[in-house]
C-alpha positions as CSV (number, residue, x, y, z in Angstrom):
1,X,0.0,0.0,0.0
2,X,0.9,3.6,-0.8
3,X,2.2,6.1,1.6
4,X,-1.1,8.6,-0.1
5,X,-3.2,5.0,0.7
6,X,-2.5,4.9,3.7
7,X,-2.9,8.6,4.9
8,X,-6.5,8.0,3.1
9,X,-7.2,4.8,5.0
10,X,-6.3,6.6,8.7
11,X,-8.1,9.8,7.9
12,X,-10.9,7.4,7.2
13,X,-10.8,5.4,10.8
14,X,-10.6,8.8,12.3
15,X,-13.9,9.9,10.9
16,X,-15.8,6.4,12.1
17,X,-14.2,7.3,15.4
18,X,-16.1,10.7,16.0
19,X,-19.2,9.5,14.5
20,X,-19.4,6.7,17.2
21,X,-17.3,4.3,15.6
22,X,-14.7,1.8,17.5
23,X,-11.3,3.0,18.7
24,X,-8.1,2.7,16.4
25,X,-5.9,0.5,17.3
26,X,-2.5,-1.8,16.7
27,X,-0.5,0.4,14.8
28,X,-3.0,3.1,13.3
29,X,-3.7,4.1,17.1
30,X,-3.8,7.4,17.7
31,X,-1.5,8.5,20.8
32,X,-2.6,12.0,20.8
33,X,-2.8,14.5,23.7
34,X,-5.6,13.4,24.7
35,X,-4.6,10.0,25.6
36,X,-4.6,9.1,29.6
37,X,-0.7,8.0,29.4
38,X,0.1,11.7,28.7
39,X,-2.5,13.5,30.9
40,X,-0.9,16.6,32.7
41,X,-0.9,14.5,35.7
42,X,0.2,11.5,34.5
43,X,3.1,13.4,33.3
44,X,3.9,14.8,36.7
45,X,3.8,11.3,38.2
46,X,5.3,9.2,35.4
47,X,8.4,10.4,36.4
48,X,8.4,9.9,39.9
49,X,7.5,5.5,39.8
50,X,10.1,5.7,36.8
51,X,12.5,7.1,39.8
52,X,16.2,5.4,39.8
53,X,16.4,4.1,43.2
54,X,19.8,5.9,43.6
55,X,18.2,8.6,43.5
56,X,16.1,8.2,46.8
57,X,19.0,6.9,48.6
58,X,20.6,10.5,48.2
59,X,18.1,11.9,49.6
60,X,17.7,9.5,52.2
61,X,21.3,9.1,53.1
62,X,22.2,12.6,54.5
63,X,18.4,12.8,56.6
64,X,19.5,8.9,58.2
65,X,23.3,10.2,59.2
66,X,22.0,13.4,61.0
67,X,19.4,11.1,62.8
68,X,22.4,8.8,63.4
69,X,24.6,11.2,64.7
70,X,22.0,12.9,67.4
71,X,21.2,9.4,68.3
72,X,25.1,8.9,69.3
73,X,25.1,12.1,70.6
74,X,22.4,11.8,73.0
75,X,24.3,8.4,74.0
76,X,27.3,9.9,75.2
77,X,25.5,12.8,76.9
78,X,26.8,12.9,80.4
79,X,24.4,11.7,82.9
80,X,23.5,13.7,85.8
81,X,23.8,11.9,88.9
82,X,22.7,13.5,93.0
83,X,23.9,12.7,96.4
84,X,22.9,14.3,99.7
85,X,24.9,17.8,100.4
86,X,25.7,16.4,103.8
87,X,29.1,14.5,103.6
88,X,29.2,10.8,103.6
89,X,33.0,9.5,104.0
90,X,34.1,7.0,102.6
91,X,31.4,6.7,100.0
92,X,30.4,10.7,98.9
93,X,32.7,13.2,100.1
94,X,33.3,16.8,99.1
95,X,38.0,16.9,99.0
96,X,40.1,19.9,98.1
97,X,42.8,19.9,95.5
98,X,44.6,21.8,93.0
99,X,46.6,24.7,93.7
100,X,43.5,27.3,93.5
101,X,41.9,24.9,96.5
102,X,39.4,23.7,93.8
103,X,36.3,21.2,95.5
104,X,35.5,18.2,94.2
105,X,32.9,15.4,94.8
106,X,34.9,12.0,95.2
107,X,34.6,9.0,97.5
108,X,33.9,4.9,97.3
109,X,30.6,5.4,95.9
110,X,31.4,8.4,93.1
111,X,34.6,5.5,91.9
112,X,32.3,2.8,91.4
113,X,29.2,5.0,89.9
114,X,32.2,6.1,87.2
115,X,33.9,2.8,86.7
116,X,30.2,1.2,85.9
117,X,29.7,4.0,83.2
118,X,33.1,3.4,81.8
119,X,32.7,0.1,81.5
120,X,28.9,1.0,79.8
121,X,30.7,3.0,77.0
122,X,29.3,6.2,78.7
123,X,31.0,9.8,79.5
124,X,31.8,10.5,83.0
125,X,28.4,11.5,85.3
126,X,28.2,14.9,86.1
127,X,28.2,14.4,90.0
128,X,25.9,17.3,92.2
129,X,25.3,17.7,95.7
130,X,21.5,18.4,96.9
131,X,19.1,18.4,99.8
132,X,18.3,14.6,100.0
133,X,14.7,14.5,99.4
134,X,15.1,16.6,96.7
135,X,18.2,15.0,94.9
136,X,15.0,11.8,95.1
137,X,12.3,14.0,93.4
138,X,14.6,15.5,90.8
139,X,15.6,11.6,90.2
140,X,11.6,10.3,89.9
141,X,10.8,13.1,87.5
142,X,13.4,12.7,85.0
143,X,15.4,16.3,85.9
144,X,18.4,13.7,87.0
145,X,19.1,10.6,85.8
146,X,20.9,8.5,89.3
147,X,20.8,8.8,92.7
148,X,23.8,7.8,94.8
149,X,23.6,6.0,98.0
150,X,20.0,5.1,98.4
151,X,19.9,2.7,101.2
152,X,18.0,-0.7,101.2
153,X,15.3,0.7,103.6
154,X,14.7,3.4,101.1
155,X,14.2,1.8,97.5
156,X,10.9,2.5,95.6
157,X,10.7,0.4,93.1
158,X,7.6,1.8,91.9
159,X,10.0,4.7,91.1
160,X,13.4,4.1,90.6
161,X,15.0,1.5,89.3
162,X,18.0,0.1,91.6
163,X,20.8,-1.8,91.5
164,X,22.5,-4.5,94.1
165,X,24.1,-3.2,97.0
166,X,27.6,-1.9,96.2
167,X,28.5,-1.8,99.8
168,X,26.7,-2.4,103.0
169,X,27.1,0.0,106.5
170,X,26.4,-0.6,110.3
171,X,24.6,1.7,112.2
172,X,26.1,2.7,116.0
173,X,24.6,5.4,118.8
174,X,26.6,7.7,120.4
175,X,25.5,8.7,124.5
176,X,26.4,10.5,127.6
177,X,28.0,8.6,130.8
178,X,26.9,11.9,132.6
179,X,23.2,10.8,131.7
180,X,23.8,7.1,131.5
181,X,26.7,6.0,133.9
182,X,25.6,2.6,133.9
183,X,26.3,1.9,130.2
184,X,24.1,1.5,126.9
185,X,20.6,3.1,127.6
186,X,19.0,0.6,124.4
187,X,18.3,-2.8,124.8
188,X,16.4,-3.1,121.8
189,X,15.7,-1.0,119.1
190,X,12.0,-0.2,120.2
191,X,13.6,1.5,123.3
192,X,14.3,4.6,120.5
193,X,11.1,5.3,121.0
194,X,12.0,6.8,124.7
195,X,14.1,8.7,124.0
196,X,15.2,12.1,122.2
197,X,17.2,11.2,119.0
198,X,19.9,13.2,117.4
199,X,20.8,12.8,113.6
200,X,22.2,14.7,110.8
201,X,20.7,17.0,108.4
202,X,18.6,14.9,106.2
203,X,18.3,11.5,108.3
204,X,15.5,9.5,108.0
205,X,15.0,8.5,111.6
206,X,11.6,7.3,111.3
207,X,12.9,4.4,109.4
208,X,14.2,3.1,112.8
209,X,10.1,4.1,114.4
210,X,11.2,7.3,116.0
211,X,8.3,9.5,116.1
212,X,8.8,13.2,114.9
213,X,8.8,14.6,117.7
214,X,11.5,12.2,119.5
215,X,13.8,13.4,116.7
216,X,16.4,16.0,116.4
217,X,18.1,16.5,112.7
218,X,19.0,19.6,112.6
219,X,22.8,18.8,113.5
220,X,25.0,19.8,110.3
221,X,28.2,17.5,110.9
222,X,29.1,15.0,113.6
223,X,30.7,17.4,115.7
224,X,27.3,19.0,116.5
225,X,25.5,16.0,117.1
226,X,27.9,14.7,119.7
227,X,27.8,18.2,121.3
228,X,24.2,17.6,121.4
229,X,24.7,14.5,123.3
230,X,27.5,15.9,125.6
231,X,25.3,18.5,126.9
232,X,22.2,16.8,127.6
233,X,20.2,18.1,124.4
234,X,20.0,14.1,122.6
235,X,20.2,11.1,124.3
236,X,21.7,9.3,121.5
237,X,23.2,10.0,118.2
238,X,23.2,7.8,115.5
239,X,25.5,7.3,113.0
240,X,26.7,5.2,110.3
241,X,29.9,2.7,111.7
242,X,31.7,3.2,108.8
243,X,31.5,6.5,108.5
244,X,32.9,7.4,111.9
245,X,35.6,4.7,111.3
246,X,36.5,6.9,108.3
247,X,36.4,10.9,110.1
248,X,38.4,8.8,112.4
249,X,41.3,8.3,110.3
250,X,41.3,12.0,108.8
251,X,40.5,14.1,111.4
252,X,42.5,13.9,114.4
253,X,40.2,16.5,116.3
254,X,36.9,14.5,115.1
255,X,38.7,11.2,116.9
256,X,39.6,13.1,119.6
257,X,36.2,13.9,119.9
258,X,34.5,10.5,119.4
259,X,36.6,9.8,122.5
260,X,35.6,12.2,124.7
261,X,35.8,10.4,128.5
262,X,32.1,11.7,129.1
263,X,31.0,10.4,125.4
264,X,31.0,5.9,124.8
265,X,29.2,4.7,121.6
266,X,27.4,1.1,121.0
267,X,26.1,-0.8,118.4
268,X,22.4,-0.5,117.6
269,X,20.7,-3.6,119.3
270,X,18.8,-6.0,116.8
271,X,19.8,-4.2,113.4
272,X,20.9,-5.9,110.1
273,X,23.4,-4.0,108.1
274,X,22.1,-1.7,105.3
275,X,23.0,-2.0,101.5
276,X,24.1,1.1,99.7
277,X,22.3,1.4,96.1
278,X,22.1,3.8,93.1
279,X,18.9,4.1,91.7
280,X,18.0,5.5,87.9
281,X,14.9,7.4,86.9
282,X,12.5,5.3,85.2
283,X,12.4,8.0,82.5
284,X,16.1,7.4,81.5
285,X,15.3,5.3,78.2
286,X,18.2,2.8,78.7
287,X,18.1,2.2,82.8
288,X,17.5,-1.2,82.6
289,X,21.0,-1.6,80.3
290,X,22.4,1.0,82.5
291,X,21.6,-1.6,85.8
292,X,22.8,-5.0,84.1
293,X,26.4,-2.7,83.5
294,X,26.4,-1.2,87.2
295,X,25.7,-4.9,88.9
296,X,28.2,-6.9,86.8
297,X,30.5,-3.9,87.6
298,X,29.2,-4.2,91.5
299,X,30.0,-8.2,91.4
300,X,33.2,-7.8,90.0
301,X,34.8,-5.4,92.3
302,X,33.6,-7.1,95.0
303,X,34.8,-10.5,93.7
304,X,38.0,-8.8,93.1
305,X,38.4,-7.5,96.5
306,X,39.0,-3.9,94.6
307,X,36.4,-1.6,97.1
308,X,38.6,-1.7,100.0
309,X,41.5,-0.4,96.8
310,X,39.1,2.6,95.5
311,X,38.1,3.7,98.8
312,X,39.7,6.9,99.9
């Protein structure tokens, strides 16, 4: 057929069409304009499902590493750890160094909380001092992240999650021969309950069932509280074994004072020793990795016999 023929036979087909007739097809179709392939929209989109899937990726790539990166970065944040403002030797203490007489938090306690973070791939805590109670509340809302030194009689697990006991501490009294010549006033530790007790700054004394008005925790340091004692304000004081054994070794004045003729001490009737805990904020995404690190660090040192080594 002729080139002219063939023009004739289309022109033809095309007629049929707009009277009604069937659509061309094979290859006298017609892909004109109109045809839903190259729609305006079609032509917008066509493009995209035709996409080389390179392409995306480049797109992708540089959005995934800045998710990446603040992912790490917020990994290696230092976290922010609380103990109690009131001095705690051997465990939390506040030492001077450096030639400026810079402060520093250090003790048992601060080694271990830093060796378990090391040993978790994390930065070194940031390390503050606080009012107890509140160094608790910052902890259960998510302002900190770990609380140092919680004891055993203290856990919440309903809002912190703890760790084992890193170390564990006996609890002595302190009293006056002048008001008890005949020796240890307690027998038990219900007798508390008779008598005015002395404490420092922050004690929980009603752990022991003193009532609030049998307590007196207003004393800043040791040195008041056995003043207290020595002049007839407390009838006992009590304190942590280990601590005194610590001030003890030094600060000759302190020992000197623990000694005083007038002054004897005793060990708490009927009490079982105290662990020594940290604690993380339930809101600190990766606590429960954070614990599994701190008690395999915990059993090891103590396995190792290295506490009595990073104590100060």
């Amino acid at each position: 057929m002729s080139y002219t023929s063939r023009r004739l036979r289309l022109r033809a087909q095309l007629k049929r069409q707009g009277a009604g007739g069937t659509e061309p097809s094979g290859q006298d179709a017609c892909h004109c304009e109109d045809s839903p392939a190259t729609d305006r929209g079609e032509m917008w989109r066509a493009p995209m499902s035709r996409r080389d899937p390179r392409t995306s990726w480049r797109l992708a790539g540089p959005l995934a590493a800045l998710l990446i990166a603040a992912a790490d970065m917020t990994q290696a944040a230092p976290l922010r750890a609380c103990a109690s403002d009131v001095d705690f030797p051997p465990f939390v203490l506040t030492s001077t160094s450096g030639f400026a007489g810079g402060t520093q938090n250090t003790g048992l306690a601060v080694n271990v909380l830093q060796r378990a973070l090391r040993r978790a791939g994390r930065e070194p805590a940031i390390v503050e001092r606080l009012p107890w109670r509140r160094c608790q509340e910052t902890v259960a809302y998510g302002q900190r992240d770990i609380i140092i030194d919680v004891p055993t009689r203290e856990l919440d697990n309903k809002r912190f999650l703890a760790t084992e006991a890193y170390a564990d501490v006996h609890h002595l009294y302190f009293y006056s021969l002048k008001r008890y010549p005949k020796g240890p006033p307690l027998r038990s530790l219900a007798d508390l309950k008779h008598h005015m007790v002395c404490g420092l700054l922050g004690s929980h004394l009603d752990a022991f069932g003193i009532d609030a008005e049998h307590q007196d925790t207003g004393s800043k340091n040791e040195r008041s509280a056995i003043i207290k004692v020595d002049q007839g304000r407390c009838d006992v004081f009590i304190e942590v074994r280990e601590v005194v054994d610590s001030l003890s070794a030094h600060d000759a004045e302190l020992r000197d004072l623990f000694n005083t003729p007038t002054i004897r001490r005793a060990n708490l009737p009927g009490e079982t020793p105290a662990g020594l805990h940290f604690a993380f904020s339930r809101a600190l995404p990766d606590a429960p990795a954070l614990q599994r690190a701190f008690n395999a660090t915990i059993r090891d040192l103590i396995r190792n016999n290295e506490m009595k080594r990073m104590t100060p």
